[in-house]
Backbone as CSV, one residue per row, in Angstrom:
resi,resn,N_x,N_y,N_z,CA_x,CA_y,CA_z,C_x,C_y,C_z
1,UNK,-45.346,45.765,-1.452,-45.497,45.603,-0.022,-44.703,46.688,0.702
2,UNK,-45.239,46.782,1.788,-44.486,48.028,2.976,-43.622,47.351,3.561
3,UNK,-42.327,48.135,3.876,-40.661,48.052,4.205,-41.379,47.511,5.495
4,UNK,-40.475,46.384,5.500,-40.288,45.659,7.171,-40.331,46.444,7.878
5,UNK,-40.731,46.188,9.656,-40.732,47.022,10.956,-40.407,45.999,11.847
6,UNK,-40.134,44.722,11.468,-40.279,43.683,12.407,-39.878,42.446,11.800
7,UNK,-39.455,41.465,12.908,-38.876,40.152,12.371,-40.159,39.543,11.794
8,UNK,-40.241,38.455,10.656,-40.975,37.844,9.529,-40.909,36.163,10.267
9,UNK,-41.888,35.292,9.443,-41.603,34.151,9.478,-41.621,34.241,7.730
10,UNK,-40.754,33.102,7.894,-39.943,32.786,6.529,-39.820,31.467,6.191
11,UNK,-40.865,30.118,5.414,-40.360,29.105,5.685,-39.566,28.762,4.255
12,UNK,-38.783,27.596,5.345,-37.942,26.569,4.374,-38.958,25.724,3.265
13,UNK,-38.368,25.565,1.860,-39.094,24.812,1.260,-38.176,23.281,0.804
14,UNK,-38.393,22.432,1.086,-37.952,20.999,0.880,-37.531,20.284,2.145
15,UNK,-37.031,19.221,2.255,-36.083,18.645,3.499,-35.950,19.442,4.671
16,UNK,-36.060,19.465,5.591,-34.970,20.181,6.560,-33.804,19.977,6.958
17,UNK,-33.065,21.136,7.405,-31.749,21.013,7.591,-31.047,21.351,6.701
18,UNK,-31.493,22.344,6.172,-30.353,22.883,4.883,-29.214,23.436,4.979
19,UNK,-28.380,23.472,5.953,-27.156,23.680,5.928,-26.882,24.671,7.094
20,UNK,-25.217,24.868,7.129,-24.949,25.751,8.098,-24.763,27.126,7.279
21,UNK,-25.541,28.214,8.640,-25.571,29.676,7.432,-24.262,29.873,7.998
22,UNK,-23.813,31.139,7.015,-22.600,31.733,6.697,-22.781,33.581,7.509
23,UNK,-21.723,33.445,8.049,-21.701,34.780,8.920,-21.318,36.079,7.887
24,UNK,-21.754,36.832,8.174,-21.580,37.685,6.964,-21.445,39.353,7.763
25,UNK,-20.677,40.460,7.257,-20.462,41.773,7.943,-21.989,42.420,7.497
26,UNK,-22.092,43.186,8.637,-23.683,44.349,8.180,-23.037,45.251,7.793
27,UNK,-23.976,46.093,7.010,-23.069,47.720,6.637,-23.906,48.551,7.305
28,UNK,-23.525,49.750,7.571,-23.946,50.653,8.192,-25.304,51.270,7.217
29,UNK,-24.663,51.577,6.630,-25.764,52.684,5.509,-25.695,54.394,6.022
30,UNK,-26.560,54.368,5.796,-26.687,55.680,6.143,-26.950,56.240,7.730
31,UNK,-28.028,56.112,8.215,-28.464,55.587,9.326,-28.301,54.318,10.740
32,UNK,-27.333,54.225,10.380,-27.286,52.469,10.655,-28.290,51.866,10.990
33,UNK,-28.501,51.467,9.512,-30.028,50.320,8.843,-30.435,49.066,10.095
34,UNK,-31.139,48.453,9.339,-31.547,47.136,11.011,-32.278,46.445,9.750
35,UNK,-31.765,45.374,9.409,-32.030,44.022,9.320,-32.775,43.287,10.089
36,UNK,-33.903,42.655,9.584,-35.082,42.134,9.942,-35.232,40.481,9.826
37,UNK,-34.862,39.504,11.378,-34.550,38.534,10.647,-35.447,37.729,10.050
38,UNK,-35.164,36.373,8.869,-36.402,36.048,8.186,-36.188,36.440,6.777
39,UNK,-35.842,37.834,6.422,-35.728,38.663,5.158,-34.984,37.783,4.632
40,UNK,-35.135,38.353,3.064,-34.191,38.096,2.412,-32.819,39.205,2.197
41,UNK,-31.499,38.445,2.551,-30.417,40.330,2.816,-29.578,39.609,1.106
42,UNK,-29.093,40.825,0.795,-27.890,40.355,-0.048,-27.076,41.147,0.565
43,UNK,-25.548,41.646,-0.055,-24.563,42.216,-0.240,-24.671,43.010,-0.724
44,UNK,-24.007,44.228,-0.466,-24.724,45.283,-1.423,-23.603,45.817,-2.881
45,UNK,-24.144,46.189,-3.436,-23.054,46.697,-5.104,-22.458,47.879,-4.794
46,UNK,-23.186,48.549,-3.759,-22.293,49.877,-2.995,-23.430,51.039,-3.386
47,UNK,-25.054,50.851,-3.572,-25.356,51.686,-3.858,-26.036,52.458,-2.699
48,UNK,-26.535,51.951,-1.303,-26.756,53.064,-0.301,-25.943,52.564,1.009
49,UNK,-25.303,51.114,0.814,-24.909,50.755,1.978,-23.200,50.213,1.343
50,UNK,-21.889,50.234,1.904,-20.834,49.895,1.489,-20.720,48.553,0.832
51,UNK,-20.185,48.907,-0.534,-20.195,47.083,-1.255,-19.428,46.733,-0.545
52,UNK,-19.941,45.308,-0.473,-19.664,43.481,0.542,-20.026,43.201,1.778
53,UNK,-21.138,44.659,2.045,-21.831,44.330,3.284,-22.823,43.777,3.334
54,UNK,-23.714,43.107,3.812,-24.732,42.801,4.325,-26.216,44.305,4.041
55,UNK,-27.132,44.174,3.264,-28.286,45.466,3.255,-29.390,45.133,3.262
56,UNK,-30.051,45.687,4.314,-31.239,45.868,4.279,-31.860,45.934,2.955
57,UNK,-32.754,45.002,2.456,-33.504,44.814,1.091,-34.916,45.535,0.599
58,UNK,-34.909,46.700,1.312,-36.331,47.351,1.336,-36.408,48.254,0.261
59,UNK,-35.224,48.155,-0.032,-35.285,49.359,-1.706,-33.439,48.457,-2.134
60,UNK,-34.090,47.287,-3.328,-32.694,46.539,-3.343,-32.524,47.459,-4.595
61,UNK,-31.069,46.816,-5.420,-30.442,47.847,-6.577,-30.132,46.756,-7.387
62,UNK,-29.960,46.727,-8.635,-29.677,45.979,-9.729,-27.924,45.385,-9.165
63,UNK,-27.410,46.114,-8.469,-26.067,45.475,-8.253,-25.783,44.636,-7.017
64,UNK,-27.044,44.468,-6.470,-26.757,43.950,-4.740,-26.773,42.341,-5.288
65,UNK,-26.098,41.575,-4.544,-26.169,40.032,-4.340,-26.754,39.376,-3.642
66,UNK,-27.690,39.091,-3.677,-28.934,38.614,-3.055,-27.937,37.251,-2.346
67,UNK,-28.083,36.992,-1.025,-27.306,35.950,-0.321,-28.545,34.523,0.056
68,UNK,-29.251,34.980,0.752,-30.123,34.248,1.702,-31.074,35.029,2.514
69,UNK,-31.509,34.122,3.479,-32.255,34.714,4.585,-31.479,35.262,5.846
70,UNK,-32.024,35.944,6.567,-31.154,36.442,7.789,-31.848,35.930,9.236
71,UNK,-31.036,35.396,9.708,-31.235,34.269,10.785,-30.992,35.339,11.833
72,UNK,-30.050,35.448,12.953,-29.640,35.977,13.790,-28.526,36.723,13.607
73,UNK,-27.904,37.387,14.866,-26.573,37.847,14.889,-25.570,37.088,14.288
74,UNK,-24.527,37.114,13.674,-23.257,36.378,14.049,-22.665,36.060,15.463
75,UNK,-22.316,34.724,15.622,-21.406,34.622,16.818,-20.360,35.510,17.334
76,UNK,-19.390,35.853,16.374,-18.037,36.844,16.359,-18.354,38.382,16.837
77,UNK,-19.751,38.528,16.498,-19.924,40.179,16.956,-20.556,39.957,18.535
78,UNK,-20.862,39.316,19.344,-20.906,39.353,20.764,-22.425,40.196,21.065
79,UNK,-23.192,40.019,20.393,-24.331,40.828,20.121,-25.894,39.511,20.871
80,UNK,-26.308,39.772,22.182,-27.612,39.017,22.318,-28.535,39.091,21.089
81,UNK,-28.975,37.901,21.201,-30.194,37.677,19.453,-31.398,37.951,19.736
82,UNK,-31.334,39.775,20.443,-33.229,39.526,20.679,-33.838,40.695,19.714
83,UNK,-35.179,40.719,19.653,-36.145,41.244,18.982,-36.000,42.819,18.777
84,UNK,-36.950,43.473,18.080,-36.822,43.094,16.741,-35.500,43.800,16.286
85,UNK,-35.467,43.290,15.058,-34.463,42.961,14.216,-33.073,43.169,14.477
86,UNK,-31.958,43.063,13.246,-30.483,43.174,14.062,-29.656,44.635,13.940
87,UNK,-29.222,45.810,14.142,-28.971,46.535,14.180,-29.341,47.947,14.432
88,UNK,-29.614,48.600,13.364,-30.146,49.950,14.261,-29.580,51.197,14.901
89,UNK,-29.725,52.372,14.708,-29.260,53.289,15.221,-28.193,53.251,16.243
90,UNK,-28.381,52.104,17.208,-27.711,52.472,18.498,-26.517,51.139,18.414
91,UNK,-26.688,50.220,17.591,-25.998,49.376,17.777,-24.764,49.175,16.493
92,UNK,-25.445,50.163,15.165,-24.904,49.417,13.817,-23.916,51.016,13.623
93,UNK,-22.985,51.015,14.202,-22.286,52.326,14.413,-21.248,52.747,12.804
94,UNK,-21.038,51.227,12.617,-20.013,51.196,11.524,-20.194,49.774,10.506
95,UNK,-19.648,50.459,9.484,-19.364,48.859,8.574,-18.538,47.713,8.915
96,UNK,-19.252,46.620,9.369,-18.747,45.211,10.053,-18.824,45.252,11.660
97,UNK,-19.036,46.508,12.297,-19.350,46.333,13.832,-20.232,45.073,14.023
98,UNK,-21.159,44.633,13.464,-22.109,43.878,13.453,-21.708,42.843,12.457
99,UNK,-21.872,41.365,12.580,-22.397,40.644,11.839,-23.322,39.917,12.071
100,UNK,-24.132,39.257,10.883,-25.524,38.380,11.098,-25.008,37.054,10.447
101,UNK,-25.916,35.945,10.480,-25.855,34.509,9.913,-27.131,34.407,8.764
102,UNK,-26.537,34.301,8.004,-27.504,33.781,6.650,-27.642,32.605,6.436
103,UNK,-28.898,31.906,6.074,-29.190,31.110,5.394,-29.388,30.666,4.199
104,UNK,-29.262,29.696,3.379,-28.916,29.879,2.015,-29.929,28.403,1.791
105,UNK,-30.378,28.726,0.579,-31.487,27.489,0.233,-32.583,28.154,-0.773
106,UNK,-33.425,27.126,-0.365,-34.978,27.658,-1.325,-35.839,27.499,-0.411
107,UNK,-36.571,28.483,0.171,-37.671,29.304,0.797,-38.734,29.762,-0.421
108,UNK,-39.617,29.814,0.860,-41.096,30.411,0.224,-41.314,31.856,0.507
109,UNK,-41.770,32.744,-0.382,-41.486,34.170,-0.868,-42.692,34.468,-1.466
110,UNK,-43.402,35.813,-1.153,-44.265,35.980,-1.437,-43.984,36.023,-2.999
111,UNK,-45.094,36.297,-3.934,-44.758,36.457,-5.084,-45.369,37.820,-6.278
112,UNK,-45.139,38.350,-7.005,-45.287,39.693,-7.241,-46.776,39.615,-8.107
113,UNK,-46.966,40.471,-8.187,-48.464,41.105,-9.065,-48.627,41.823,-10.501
114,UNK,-49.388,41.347,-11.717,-49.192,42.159,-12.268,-48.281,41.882,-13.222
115,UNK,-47.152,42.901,-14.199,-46.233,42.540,-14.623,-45.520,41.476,-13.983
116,UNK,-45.464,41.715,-12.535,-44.273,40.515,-11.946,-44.872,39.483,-11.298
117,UNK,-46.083,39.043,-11.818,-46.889,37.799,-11.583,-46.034,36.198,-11.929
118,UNK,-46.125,35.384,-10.966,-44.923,34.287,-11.444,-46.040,32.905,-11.159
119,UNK,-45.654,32.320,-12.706,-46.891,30.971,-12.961,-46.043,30.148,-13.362
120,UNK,-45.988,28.746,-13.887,-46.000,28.093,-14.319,-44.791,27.752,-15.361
121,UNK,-44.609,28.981,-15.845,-44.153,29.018,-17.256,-42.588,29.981,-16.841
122,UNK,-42.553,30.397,-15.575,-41.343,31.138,-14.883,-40.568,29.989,-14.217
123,UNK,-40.968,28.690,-13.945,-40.213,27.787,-13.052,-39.173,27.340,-13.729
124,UNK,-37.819,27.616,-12.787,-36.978,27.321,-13.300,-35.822,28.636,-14.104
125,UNK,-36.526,29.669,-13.728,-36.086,30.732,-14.555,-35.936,31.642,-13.244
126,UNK,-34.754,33.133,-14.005,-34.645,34.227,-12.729,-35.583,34.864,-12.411
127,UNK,-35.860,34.560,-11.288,-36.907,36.191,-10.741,-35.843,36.812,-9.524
128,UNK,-36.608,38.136,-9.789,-36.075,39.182,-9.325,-36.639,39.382,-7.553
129,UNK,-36.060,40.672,-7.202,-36.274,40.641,-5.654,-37.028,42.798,-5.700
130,UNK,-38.184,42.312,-5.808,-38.468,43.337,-5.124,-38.675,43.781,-4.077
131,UNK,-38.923,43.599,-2.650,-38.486,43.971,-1.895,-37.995,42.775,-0.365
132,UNK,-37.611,42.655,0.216,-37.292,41.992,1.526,-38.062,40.848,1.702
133,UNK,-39.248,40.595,1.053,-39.250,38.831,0.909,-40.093,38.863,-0.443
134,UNK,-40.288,39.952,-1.270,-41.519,39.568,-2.572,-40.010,39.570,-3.738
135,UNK,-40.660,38.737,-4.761,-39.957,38.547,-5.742,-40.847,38.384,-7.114
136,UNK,-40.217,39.096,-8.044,-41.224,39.058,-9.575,-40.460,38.250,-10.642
137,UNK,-41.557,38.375,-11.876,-40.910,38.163,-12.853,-39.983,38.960,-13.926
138,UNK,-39.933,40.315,-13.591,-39.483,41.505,-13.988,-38.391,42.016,-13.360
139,UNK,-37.077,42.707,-14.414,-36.407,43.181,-13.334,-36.540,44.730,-13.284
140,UNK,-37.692,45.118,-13.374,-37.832,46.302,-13.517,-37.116,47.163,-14.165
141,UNK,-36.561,46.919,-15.547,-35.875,47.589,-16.369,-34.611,47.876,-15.859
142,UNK,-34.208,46.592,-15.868,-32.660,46.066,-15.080,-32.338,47.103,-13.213
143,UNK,-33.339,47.321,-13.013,-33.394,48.191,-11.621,-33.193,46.920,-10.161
144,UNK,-33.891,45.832,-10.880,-33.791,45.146,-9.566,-32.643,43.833,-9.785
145,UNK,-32.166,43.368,-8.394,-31.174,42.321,-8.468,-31.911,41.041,-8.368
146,UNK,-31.279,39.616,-9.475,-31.740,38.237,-9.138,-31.969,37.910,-7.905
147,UNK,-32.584,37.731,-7.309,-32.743,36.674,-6.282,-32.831,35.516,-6.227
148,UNK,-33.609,34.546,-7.263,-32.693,33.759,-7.497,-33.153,32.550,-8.729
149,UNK,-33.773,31.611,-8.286,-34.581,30.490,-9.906,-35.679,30.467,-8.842
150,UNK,-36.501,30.656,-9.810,-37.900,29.855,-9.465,-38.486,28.687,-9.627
151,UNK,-38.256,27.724,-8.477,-38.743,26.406,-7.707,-39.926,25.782,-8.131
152,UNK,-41.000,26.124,-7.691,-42.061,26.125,-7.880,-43.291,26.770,-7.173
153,UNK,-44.378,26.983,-8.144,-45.609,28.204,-7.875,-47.125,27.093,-7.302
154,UNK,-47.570,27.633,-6.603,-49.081,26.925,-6.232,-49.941,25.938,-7.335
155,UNK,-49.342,26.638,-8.471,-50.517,25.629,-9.408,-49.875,24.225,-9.764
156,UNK,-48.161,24.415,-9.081,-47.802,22.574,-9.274,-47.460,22.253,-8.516
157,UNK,-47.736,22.880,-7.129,-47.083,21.935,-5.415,-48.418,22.971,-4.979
158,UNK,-49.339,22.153,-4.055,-50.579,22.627,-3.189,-49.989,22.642,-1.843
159,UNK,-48.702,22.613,-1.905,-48.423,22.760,-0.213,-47.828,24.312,-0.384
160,UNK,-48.075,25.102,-1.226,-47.531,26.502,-1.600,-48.471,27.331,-1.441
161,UNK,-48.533,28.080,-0.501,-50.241,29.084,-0.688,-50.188,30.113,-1.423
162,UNK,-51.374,30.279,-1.857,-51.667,30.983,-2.804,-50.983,32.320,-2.580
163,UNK,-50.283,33.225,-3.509,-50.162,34.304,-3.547,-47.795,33.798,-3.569
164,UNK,-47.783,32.966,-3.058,-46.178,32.356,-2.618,-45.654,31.785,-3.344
165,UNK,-44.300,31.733,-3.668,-43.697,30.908,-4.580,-42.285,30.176,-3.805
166,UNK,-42.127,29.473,-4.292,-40.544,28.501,-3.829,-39.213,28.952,-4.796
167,UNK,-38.851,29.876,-4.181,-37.729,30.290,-4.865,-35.773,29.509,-4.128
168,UNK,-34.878,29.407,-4.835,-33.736,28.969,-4.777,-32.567,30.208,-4.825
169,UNK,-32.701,31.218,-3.415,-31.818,32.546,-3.600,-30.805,31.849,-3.880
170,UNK,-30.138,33.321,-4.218,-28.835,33.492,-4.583,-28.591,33.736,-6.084
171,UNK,-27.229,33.845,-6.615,-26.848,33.950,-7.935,-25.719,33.523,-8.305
172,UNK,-25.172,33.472,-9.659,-24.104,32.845,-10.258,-23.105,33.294,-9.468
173,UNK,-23.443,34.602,-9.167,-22.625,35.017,-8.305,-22.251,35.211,-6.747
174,UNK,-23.239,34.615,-6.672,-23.603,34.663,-5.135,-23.831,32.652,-5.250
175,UNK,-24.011,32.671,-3.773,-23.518,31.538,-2.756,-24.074,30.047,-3.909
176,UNK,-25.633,30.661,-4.805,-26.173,29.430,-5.176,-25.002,29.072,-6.795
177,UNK,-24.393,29.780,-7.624,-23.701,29.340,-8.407,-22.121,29.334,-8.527
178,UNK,-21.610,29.718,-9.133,-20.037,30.262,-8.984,-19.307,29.376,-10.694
179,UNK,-18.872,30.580,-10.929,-17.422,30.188,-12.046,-16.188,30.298,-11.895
């Protein structure tokens, strides 16, 4: 799929009300990137944007920490929550000028093609994050980061449309596990 230009709808999969998101610093990058809310953001491993920031997921890296979804601004950065997305050239000057609010749970995510086709026989297991909301079964020859277990696929919940899967972001290391 083609790199975000614009905020996404992104739904929740189970109950509502999954919790309060967690405010988290943006990193600059190169450009100062813009986060698209809806996406899926992790943290980054430090490979185009400063590790423990907040990155844009449009080209993720085997070392980023896949967090959640990206909701709005953070409260603490004093930033109005309007369209599209959160940062950007004029606003994302530095690492942590900005923060956003993540959401953390299991959402519905498109799902990959091909080698990274996800059925039946993946539930319950890691898939990977290829880009800002698609996720496979492959990590592309350790290139891409977990995003997170796979929930469940269309052929065993019909409230899943076709092509989508119910994934549970995060990682052992990130928000969904911990040792």
């Amino acid at each position: 799929m083609a790199a975000l230009t614009a905020d996404i709808i992104t739904e929740r999969y189970g109950p509502p009300g999954g919790g309060q998101p967690i405010e988290y610093p943006v990193g600059k990058g190169a450009a100062g990137q813009t986060l698209y809310r809806n996406s899926v953001v992790a943290l980054s491993g430090g490979t185009t944007v400063t590790q423990g920031y907040l990155k844009n997921m449009a080209t993720p890296a085997s070392g980023d920490i896949v967090v959640g979804i990206l909701g709005g601004y953070g409260p603490s950065c004093g930033q109005a929550d309007t369209d599209p997305g959160i940062g950007g050239t004029v606003l994302n000057t530095a690492d942590g000028v900005l923060t956003a609010n993540v959401e953390m749970g299991t959402f519905i995510l498109a799902g990959g093609t091909g080698a990274d086709a996800l059925t039946v026989t993946n539930v319950l297991t890691n898939v990977y994050l290829i880009d800002e909301r698609t996720v496979g079964a492959t990590s592309a020859t350790s290139t891409r980061p977990v995003a997170g277990i796979l929930v469940q696929v269309p052929a065993t919940d019909a409230s899943i449309p076709t092509g989508m899967v119910a994934v549970k972001l995060g990682t052992v290391s990130g928000p969904v596990g911990g040792a």
